[in-house]
C-alpha positions as CSV (number, residue, x, y, z in Angstrom):
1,X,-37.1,11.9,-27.4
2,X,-35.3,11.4,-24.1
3,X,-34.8,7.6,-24.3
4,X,-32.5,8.8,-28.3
5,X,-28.9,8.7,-27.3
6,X,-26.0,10.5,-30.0
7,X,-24.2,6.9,-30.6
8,X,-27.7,6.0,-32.3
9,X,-28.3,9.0,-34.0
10,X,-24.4,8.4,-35.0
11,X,-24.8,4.7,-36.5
12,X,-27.8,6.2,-38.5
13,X,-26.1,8.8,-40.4
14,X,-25.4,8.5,-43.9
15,X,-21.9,7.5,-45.0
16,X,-20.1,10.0,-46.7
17,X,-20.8,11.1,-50.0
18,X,-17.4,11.9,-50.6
19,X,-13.7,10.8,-49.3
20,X,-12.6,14.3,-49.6
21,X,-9.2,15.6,-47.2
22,X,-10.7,18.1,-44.7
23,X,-8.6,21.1,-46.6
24,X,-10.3,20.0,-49.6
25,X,-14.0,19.9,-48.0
26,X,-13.2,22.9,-46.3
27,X,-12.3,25.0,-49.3
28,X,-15.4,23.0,-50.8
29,X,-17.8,24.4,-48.2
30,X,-16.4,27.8,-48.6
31,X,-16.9,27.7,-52.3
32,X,-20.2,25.9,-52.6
33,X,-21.8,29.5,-50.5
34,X,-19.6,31.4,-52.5
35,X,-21.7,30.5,-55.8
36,X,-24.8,30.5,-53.7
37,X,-24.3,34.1,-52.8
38,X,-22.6,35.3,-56.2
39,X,-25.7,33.7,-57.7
40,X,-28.3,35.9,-56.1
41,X,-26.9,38.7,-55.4
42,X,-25.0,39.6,-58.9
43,X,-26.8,37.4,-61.4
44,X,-30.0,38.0,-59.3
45,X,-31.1,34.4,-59.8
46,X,-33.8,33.3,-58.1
47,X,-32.6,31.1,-54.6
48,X,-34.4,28.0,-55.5
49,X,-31.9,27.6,-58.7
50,X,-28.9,29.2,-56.9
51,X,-29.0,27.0,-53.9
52,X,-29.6,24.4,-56.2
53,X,-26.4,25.0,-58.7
54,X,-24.8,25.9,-55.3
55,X,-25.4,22.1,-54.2
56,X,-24.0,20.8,-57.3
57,X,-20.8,23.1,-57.1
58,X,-20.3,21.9,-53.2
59,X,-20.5,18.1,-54.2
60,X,-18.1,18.7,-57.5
61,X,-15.6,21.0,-55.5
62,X,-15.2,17.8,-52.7
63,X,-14.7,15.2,-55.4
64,X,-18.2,13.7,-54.9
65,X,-20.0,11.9,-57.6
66,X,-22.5,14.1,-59.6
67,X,-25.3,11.2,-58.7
68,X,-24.5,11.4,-55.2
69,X,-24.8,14.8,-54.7
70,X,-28.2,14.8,-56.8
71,X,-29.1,12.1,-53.8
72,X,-28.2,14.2,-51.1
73,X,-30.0,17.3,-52.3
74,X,-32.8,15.6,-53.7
75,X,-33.3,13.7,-49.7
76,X,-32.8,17.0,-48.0
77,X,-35.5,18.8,-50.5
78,X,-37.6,16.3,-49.7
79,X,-37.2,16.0,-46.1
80,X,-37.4,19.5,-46.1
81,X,-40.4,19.8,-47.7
82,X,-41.8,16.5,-45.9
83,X,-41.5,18.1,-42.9
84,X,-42.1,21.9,-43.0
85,X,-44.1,22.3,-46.1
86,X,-47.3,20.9,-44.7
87,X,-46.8,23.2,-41.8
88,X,-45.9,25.9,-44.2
89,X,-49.2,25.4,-46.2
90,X,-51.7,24.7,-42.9
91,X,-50.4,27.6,-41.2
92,X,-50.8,29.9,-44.6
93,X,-54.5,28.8,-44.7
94,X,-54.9,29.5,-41.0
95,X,-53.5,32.8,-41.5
96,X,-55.9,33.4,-44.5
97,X,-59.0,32.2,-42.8
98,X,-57.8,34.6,-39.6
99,X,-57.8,37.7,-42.6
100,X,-60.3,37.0,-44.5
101,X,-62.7,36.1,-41.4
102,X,-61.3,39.8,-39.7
103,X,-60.2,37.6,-37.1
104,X,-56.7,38.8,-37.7
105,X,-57.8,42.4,-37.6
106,X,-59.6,42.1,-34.3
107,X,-56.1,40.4,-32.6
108,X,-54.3,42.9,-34.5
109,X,-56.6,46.0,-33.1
110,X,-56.8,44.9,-29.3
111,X,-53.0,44.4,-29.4
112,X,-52.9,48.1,-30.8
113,X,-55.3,49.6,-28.7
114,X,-53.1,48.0,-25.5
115,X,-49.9,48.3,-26.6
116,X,-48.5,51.2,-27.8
117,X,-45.7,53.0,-29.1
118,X,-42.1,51.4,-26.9
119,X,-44.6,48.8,-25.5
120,X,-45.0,46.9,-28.9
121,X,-41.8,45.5,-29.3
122,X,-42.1,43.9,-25.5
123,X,-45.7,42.6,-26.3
124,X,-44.3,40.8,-29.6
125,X,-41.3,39.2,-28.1
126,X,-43.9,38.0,-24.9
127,X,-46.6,36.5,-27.5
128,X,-43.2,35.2,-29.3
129,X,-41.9,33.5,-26.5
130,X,-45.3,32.1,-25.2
131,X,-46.1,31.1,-28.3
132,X,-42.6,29.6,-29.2
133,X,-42.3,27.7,-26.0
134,X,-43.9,24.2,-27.4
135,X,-43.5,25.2,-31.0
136,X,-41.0,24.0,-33.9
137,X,-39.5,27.6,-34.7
138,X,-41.0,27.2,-38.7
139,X,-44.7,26.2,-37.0
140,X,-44.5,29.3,-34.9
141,X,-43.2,31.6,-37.7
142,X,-45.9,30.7,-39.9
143,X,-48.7,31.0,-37.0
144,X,-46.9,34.8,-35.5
145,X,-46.6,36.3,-39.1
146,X,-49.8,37.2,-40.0
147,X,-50.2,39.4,-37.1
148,X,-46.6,40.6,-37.0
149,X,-47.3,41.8,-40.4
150,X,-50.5,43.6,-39.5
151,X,-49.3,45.2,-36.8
152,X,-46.8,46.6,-38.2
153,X,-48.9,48.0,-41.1
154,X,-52.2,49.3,-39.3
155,X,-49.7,50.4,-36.3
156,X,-47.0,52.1,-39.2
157,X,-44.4,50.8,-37.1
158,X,-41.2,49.4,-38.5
159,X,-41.5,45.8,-39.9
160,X,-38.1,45.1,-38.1
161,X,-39.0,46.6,-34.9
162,X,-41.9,44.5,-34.5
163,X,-40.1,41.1,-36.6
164,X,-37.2,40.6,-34.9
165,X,-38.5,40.7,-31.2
166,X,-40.8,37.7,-32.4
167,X,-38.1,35.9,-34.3
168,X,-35.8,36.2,-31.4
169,X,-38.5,35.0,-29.0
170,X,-39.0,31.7,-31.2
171,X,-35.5,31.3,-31.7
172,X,-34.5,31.7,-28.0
173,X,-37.3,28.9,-27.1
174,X,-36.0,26.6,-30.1
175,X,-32.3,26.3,-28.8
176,X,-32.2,26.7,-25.2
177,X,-35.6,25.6,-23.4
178,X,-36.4,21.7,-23.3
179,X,-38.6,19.8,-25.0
180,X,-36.8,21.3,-27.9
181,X,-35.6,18.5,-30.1
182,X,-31.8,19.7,-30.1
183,X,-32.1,20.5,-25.9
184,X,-33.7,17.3,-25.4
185,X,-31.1,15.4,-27.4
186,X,-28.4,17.1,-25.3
187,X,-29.9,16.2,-21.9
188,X,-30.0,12.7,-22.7
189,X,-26.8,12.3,-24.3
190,X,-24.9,14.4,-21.2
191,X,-27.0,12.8,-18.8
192,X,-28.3,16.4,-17.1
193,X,-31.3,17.0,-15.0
194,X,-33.9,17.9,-17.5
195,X,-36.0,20.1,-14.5
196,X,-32.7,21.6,-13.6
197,X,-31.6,22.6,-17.4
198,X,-35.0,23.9,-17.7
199,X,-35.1,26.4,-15.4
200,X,-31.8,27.4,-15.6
201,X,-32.5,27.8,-19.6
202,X,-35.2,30.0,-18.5
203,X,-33.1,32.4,-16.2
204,X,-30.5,32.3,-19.2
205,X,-33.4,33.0,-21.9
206,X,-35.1,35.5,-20.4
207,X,-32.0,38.1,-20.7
208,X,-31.2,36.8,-23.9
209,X,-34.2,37.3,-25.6
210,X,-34.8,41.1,-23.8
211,X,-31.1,42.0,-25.2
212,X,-31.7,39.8,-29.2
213,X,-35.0,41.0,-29.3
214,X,-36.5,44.7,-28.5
215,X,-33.3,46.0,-27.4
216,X,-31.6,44.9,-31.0
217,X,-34.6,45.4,-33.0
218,X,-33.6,49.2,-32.4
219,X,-30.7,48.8,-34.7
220,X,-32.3,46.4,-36.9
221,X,-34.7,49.4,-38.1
222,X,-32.5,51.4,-38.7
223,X,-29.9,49.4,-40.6
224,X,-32.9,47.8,-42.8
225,X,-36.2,50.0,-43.1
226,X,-38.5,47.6,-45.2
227,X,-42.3,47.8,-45.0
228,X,-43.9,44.2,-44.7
229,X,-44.6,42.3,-48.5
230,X,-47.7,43.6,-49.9
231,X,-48.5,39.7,-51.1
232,X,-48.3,38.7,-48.0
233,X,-50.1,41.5,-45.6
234,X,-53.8,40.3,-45.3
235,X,-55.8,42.8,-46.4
236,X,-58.6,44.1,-44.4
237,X,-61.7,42.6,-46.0
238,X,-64.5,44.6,-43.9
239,X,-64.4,47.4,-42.2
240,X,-67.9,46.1,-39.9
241,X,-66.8,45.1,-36.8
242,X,-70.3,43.0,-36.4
243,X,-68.8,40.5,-39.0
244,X,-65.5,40.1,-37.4
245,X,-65.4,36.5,-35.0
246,X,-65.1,37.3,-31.2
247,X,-61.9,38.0,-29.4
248,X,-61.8,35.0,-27.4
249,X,-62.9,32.7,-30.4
250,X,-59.9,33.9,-32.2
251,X,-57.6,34.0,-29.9
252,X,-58.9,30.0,-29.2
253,X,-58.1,29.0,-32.6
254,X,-54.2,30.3,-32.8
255,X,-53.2,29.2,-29.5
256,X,-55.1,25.3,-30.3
257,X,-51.8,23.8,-31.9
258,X,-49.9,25.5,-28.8
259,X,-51.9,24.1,-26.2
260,X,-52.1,20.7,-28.2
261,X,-48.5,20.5,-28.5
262,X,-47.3,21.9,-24.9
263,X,-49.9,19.1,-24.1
264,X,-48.0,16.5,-26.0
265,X,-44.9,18.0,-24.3
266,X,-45.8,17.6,-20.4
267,X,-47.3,14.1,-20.9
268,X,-43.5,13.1,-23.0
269,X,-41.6,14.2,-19.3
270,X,-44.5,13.6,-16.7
271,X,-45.4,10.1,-18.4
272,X,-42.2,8.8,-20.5
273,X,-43.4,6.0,-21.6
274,X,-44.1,5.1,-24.7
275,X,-46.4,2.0,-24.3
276,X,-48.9,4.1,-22.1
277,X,-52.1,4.4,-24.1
278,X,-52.1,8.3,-22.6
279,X,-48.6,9.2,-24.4
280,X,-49.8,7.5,-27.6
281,X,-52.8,9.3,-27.4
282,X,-50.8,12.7,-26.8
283,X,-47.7,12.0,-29.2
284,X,-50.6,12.2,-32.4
285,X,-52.8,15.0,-30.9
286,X,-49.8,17.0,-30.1
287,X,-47.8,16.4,-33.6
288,X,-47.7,19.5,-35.5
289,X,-49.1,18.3,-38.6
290,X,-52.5,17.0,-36.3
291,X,-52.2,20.0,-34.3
292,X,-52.0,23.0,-36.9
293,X,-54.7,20.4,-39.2
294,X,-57.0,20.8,-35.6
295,X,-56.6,24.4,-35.8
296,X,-57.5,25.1,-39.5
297,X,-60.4,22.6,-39.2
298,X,-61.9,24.3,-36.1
299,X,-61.0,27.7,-37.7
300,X,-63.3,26.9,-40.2
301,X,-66.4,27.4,-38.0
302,X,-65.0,29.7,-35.2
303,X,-63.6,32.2,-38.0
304,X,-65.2,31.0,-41.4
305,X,-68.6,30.3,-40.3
306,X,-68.8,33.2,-37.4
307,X,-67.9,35.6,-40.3
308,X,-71.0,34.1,-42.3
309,X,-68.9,32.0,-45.0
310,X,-70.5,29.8,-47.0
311,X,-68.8,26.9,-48.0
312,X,-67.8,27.8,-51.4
313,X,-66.1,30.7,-49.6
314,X,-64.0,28.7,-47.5
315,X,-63.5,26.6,-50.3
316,X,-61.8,30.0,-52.0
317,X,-60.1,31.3,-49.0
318,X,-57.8,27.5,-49.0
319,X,-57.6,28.1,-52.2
320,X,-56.3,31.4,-52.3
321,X,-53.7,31.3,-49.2
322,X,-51.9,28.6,-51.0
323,X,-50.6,30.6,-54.4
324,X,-48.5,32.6,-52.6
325,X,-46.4,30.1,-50.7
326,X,-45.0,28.1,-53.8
327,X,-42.0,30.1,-54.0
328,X,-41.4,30.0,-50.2
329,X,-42.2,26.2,-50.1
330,X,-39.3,25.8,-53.2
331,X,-36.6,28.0,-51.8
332,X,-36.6,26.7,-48.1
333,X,-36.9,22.9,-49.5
334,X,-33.6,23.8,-51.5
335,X,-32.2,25.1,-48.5
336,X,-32.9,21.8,-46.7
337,X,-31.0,20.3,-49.7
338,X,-27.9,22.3,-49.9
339,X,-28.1,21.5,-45.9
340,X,-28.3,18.0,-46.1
341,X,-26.0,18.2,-49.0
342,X,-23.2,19.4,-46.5
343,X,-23.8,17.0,-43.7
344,X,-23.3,14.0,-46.5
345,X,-20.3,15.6,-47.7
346,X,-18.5,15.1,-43.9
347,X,-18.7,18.2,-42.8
348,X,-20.1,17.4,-39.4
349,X,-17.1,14.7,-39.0
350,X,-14.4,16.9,-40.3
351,X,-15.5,19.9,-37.2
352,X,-15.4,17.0,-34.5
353,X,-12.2,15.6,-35.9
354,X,-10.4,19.3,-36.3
355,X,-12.0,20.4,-32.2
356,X,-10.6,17.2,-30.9
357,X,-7.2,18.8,-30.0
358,X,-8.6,22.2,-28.7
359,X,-7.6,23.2,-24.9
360,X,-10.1,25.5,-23.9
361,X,-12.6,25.2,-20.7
362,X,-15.3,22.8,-20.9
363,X,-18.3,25.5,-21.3
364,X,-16.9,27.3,-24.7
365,X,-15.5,24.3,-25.7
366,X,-19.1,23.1,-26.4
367,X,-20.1,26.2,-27.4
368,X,-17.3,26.7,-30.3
369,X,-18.0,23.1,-31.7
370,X,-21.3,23.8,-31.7
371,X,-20.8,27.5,-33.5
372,X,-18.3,25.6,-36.1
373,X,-20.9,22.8,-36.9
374,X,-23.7,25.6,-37.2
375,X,-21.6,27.3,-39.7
376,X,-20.7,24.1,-41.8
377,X,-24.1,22.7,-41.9
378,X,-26.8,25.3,-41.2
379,X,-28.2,23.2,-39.0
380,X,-29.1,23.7,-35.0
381,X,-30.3,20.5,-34.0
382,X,-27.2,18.6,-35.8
383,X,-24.8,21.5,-34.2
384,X,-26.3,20.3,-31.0
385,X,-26.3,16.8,-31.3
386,X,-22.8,16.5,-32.5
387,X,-21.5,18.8,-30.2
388,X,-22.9,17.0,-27.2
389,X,-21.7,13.5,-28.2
390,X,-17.9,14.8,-28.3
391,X,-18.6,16.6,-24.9
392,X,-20.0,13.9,-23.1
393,X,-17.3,12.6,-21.5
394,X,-16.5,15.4,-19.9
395,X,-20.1,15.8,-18.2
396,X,-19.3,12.4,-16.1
397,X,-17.5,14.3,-13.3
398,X,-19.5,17.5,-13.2
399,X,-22.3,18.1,-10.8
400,X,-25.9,18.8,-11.7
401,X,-25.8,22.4,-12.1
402,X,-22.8,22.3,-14.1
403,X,-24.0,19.6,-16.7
404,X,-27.2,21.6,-17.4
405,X,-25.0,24.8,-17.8
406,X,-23.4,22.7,-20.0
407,X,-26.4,21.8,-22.3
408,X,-27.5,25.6,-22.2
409,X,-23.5,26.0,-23.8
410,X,-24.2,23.8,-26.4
411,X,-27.4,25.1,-26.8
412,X,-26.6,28.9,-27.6
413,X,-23.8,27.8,-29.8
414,X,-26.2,26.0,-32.5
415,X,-27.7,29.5,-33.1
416,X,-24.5,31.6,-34.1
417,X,-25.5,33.1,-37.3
418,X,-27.7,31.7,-39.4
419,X,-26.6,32.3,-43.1
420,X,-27.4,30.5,-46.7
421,X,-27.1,27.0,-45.8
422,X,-30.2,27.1,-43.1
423,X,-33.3,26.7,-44.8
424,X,-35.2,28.6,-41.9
425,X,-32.5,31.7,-42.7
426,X,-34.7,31.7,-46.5
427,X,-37.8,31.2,-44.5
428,X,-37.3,34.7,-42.5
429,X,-35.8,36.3,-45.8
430,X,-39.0,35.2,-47.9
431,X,-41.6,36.4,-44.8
432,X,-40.2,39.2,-44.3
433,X,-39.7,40.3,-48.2
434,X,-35.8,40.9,-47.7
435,X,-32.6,40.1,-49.7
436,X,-30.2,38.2,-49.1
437,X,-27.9,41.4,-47.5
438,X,-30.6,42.4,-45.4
439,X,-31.0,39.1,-44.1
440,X,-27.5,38.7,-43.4
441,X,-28.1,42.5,-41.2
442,X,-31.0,41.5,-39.5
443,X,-31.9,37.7,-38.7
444,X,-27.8,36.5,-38.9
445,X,-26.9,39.2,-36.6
446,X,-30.0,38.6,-34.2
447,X,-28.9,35.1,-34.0
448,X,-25.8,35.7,-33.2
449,X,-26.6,38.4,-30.3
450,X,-28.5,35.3,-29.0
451,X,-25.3,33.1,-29.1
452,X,-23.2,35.3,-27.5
453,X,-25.5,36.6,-25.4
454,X,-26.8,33.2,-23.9
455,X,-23.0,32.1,-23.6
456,X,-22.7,35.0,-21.6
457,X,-25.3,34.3,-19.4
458,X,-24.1,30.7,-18.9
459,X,-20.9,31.8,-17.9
460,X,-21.9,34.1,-15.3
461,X,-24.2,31.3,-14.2
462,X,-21.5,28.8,-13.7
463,X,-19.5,31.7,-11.5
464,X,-22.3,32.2,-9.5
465,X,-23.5,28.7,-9.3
């Protein structure tokens, strides 16, 4: 990743699906979430078909061509899908074999019999944050929600209380601490000190996450009081510890794609070089497709067979953990679509072309454009890389400390809320069995706490700095 640059990344993105003014793509972005919304929450359609119809209603409301739109949506499903889905599905069958197994439950019991009461919330955003530090935010969702789901059952604690602090601990990781894809992208492209930006993202994150995580999930409770989906809360399937695989074994088998990926990560900076037969090696291993495959593989024998599974029953457990993800799978693809659907449409170009004549300093300048492109296009890692290609040339006169300051800018401005037109913003509402408003309350305000927050921290950074 640190050899991409923006002006290749630039030459290839799609053309424009549509010619459209900016006032008219404006008013069509506005409308096309509009219907989105209106959709679900008054006809109570189901958000596959409303983001769908809402794609359709962006691309007519620009002036696009009905078979372009269809394209765009269609590539961004797919891509979508391509891309998470497999991770989506692997991680539901680890998850399954960890219940089924009472792998889950012995995690889920040592975590309650050493953390209790005020101390949960701290030990979810510290597994989060561990966990999240190597991770793709959608691979570590689907790899913390099992056990933030039990926990929050066997413990009776609220589902939000325990939820957000791991959310914000993923999230936090995914837009602020290198080897991120978006962080990555923004080193190279402003030429920073990737050492330097990552330990100033760590002195930025750690606040951040503290204040987005247990400190919010206070008000998160109380403003949305859910209790975790019933079809997707393992269920205890023995109450014999003697059955249950060991601690250690367990513990072994979530944190393999971790440790396979951080792998992957080290040997990307320490290394950096793609012909070496090491990084080859390391870039596969450390994928997350090959790394959450690795895990459900050797899950079968350290959970499966240590709970006395015969074959035919692991056999059923993949079997089962895959039924109730189809709906999940569906929804976030669309969301990918309607995504994708906005970045053809110009929207990216028409927030570059509209910040160009803004006179603000150079640290929340990057962090509005950033915030704007989020909003437009739902995604993080386009918010970032856009945002750091119309920066750049202000980076060329800065000093070290100040370019990485600017990267962490850019960083915490791709996470300003998260709304309809991010597919992970669907994958939190589906988890977590919310609507649409109580997604909106929740996960939209947490990211934005994180935004704000990490902006901030930056700030104070670059007075003390």
């Amino acid at each position: 990743m640190t050899g991409l640059s923006v002006e290749t990344l630039a030459a290839a993105a799609p053309a424009p699906i549509t010619s459209a003014g900016d006032v008219q793509l404006g008013v069509a972005v506005l409308a096309g979430i509009a219907v989105i919304v209106l959709l679900i929450t008054r006809l109570k359609m189901h958000a596959f078909l409303a983001l769908t119809v809402g794609s359709l209603a962006l691309g007519s409301f620009a002036g696009a061509p009905l078979g372009k739109t269809v394209a765009s949506f269609t590539a961004g499903l797919g891509a979508t899908v391509a891309g998470v889905g497999v991770l989506i599905a692997l991680g539901a069958v680890l998850g399954r074999l960890l219940a089924d197994s009472g792998g889950a439950d012995e995690i889920v019991d040592t975590i309650l019999a050493r953390a209790r009461g005020r101390a949960m919330p701290w030990a979810m955003v510290l597994i989060a944050s561990v966990i999240g530090l190597p991770l793709f935010f959608e691979v570590g969702i689907v790899l913390l929600i099992p056990v933030v789901l039990m926990v929050a059952r066997r413990g009776g604690y609220s589902l939000m209380r325990i939820g957000v602090p791991a959310l914000a601990g993923l999230s936090v990781m995914h837009g602020l601490i290198p080897p991120h894809p978006g962080p990555l992208v923004a080193v190279d492209a402003l030429h920073a000190n990737l050492g330097v930006t990552l330990a100033l993202g760590v002195l930025v994150a750690i606040p951040t996450v503290v204040i987005a995580g247990p400190l919010f999930s206070r008000y998160a409770a109380r403003w949305v009081d859910i209790p975790a989906p019933e079809h997707l809360v393992p269920e205890r399937p023995s109450a014999d510890p003697a059955h249950r695989p060991r601690f250690g074994a367990t513990v072994f088998t979530v944190l393999l794609p971790v440790v396979l990926m951080l792998v992957k990560a080290l040997v990307d900076i320490v290394v950096d070089d793609p012909a070496d037969t090491v990084q080859k090696v390391a870039d596969v291993v450390g994928s997350p497709l090959i790394a959450l495959l690795s895990a459900v593989l050797v899950g079968m024998f350290t959970l499966g067979r240590a709970a006395g599974f015969t074959r035919e029953r692991l056999s059923s457990t993949v079997e089962k953990s895959l039924a109730p993800i189809a709906g999940i799978l569906l929804i976030v693809g669309a969301g990918g679509g309607f995504k994708q659907t906005l970045i053809d449409a110009g929207v990216g170009r028409m927030i570059l072309d509209v910040s160009e004549d803004w006179s603000v300093p150079a640290l929340l300048l990057a962090w509005l454009i950033a915030v704007a492109i989020r909003l437009a296009t739902g995604s993080a890692t386009v918010a970032t890389i856009s945002a750091a290609g119309l920066v750049a040339p202000l980076a060329a006169g800065m000093s070290t400390t100040e370019t990485a300051l600017l990267v962490l800018a850019i960083g915490a401005g791709s996470l300003f809320f998260s709304h309809v037109n991010d597919a992970g913003f669907w994958l939190v509402k589906e988890y977590f069995g919310m609507s649409v408003g109580q997604t909106l309350k929740t996960w939209s305000v947490m990211e934005t706490v994180i935004s704000v927050t990490g902006l901030g921290f930056v700030l104070l950074l670059s007075l003390v700095l």
